[in-house]
N, C-alpha and C positions, 0 to 999 in steps of 0.2 A: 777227756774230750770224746766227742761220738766218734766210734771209726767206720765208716763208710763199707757195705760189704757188697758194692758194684766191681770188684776186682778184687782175687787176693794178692797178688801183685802188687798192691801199694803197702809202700811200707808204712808203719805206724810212728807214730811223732816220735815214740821213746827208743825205736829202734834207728831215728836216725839222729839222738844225741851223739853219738860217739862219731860217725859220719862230720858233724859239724866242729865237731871240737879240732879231728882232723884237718880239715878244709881248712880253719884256721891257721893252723900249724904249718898248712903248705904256703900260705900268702902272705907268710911272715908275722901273723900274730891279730892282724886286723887285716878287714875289708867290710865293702858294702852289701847289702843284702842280695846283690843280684850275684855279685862275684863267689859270695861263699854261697849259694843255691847251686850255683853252677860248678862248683866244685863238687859239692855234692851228691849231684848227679853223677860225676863222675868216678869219683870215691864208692858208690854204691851201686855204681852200676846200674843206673835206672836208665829202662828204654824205652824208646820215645813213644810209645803208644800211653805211657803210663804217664808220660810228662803232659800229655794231654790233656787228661780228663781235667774239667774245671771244680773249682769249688761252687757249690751251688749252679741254680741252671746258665745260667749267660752269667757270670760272673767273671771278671774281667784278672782273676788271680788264678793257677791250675791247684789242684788237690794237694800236691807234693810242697809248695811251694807254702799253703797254709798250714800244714802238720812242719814245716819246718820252723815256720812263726812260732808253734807251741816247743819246739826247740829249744831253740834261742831264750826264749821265756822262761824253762826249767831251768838251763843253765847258769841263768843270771840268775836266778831264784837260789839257785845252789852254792852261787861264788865263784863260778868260772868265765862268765861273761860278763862285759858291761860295753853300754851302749850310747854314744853321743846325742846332742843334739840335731847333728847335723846327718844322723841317719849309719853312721860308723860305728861295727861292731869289733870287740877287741878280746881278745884273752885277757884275765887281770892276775893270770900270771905268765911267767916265761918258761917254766920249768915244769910244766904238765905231762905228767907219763900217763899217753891214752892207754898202755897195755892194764893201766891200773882201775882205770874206767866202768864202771860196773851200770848202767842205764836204769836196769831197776834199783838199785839201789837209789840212784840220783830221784827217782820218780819218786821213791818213798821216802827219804827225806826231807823231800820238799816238800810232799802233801803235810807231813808230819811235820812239821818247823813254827806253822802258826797255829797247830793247835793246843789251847791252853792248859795247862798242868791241872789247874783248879777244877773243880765239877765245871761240866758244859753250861755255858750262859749262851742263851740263844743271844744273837747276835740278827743282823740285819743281812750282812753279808758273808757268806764261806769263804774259805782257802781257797779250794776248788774255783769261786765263782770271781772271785779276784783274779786270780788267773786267765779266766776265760775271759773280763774286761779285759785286762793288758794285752790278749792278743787279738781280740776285736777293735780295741784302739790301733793298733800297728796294721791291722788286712782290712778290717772289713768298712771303717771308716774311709779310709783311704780309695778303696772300691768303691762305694755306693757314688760318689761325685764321679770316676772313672767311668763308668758304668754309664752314668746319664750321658756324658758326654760323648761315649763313645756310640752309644745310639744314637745321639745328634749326627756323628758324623757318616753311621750308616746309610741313613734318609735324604742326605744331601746327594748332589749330581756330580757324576766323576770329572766332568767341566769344575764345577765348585771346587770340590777336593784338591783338582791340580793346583790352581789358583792359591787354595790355602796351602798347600806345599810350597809355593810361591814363595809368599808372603812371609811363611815359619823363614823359608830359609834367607831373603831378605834382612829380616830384624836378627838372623844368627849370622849376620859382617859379609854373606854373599853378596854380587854384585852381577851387572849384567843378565840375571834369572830370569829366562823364559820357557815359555809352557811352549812344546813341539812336538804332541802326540801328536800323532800320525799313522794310519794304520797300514800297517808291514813296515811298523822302525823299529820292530824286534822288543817293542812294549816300551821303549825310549819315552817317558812322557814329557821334558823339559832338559835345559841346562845351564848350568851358572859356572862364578870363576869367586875362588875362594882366595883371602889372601892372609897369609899368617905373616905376625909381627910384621906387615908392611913391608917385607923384604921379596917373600916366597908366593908365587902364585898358583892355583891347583882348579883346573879344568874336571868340570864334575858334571857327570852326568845321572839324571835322578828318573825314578820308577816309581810310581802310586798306585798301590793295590788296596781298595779301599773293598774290604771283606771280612768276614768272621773267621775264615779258615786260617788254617797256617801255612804261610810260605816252603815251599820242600824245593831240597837241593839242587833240582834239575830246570826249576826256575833259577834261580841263582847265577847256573850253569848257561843258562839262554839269553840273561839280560847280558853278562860277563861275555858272550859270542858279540852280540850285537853292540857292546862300546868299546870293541877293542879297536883300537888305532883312532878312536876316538875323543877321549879323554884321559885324567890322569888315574882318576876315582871314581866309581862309582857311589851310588847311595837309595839301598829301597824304604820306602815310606807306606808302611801298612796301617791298618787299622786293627790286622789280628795277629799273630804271632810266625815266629819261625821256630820250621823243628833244629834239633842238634845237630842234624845231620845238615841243616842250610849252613848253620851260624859256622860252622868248621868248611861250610865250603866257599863261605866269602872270604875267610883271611885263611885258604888255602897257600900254601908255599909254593913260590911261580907262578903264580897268577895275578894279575892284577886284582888288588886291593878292593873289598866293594862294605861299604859301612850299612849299618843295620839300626832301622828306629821303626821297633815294632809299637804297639798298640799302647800299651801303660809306660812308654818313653815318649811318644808323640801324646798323652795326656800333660805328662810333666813340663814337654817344653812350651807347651799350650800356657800353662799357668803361669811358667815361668816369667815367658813371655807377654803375657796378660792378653793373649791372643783369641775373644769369647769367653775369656774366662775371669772371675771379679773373685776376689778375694776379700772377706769382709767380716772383721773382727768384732765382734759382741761386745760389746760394756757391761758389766755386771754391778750393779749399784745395791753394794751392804750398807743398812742403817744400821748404828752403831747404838742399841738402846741405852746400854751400860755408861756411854758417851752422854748421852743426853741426862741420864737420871744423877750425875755426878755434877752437874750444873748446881 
């Protein structure tokens, strides 16, 4: 893969194999893409200026997070990983000694795996290039619909955006949701009442920052002043990201609890939801010659 030389700071895919195999090993063997990223992060100590930089220019994935895509790829390529349909990534074994872990090595057996014993026959498609489809199907397919949409949401009016915060949280079982920005409520944009299994009810109050930038702790820290004694939960609603340093200051210890749905989580539940978003499956219609000529 090309490695980027806007920072040398970023680590490179094959230096964060061993990184992820860990991560897995700390979340008990599986997790989803975001859990074991973020373990990652952590495992390797990446800081958050570096967690920044995006893939490509407005690209809605950061640098770090698509050299981990080619990760995950070698390792399954290798035999250490595999991966669900439903997005769940797993050790496929249980008994994995990282100490034994060698990354170039993993690199070079992998490139080396499909190539043919026999004299080279040119082929159509590389090792190499199969590879780079399996991780442009997993990032950058995924992105490019992200991507549109999220610039749909940039050009819309922060009036609109409320509303659709609205609405998302409507059809996700709130009730009572209303829009109550107001300027000096301490960025308070709305509030609703959640209610789990019908039993429990949970007063929440919600925050729309419809922008490119990243959310930083001291936001965080200023919504959390202004709904205290107000609700049970918080919840901010962005278009662009948060650093590390926000995400550890919402589920700070002793402090009221504030939930986080940054930019490519508020895509998801768009879709989920079918909230401007259509989903629409292709039919592919083979004629069967062989079929026909056996008549």
């Amino acid at each position: 893969m090309a490695r980027k030389k806007q920072n040398s700071n970023l680590p490179s895919f094959d230096e964060l194999i061993v990184p992820t195999v860990k991560a897995l090993i700390d979340l008990g063997g599986s997790g989803t893409v975001e859990e074991i990223n973020t373990k990652v992060y952590e495992i390797a100590k990446i800081p958050d200026d570096i967690l920044q930089i995006p893939h490509g220019e407005e690209g809605t994935t950061i640098e770090v997070d698509y050299r981990l895509a080619w990760s995950r790829t070698y390792l399954k390529k290798f035999g250490l990983l595999e991966n669900s349909s439903r997005g769940i990534w797993a050790l496929s074994k249980a008994d994995i000694d990282v100490t034994k872990l060698d990354h170039i090595e993993i690199v070079r057996a992998v490139r080396e795996q499909d190539k043919p014993a026999q004299p080279k026959i040119k082929t159509s498609k590389t090792s190499e290039e199969e590879l780079q489809q399996e991780v442009t199907n997993e990032v950058d397919n995924t992105e490019e619909w992200k991507e549109k949409l999220l610039n749909v949401l940039y050009n819309i009016s922060p009036a609109a955006f409320e509303r659709l915060a609205q609405r998302l949280l409507r059809e996700s079982g709130f009730f009572q949701v209303e829009v109550t920005g107001k300027a000096g409520d301490g960025g308070i944009d709305g509030k609703g009442i959640v209610r789990v299994s019908g039993l429990l009810s949970f007063h929440v109050i919600f925050q729309c920052k419809r922008y490119k930038g990243s959310v930083t702790p001291s936001q965080i820290r200023d919504f959390r002043g202004a709904m205290q004694g107000r609700a049970d939960k918080g919840l901010v609603i962005t278009t662009g990201t948060f650093t590390r340093e926000a995400l550890k200051e919402a589920t700070r210890d002793g402090a009221p609890p504030i939930d986080l749905i940054d930019g490519e989580l508020l895509c998801d539940k768009l879709k989920e939801l079918k909230l401007g978003v259509d989903t629409k499956l292709t039919e592919t219609i083979d004629i069967k010659n062989e079929w026909f000529n056996n008549l």
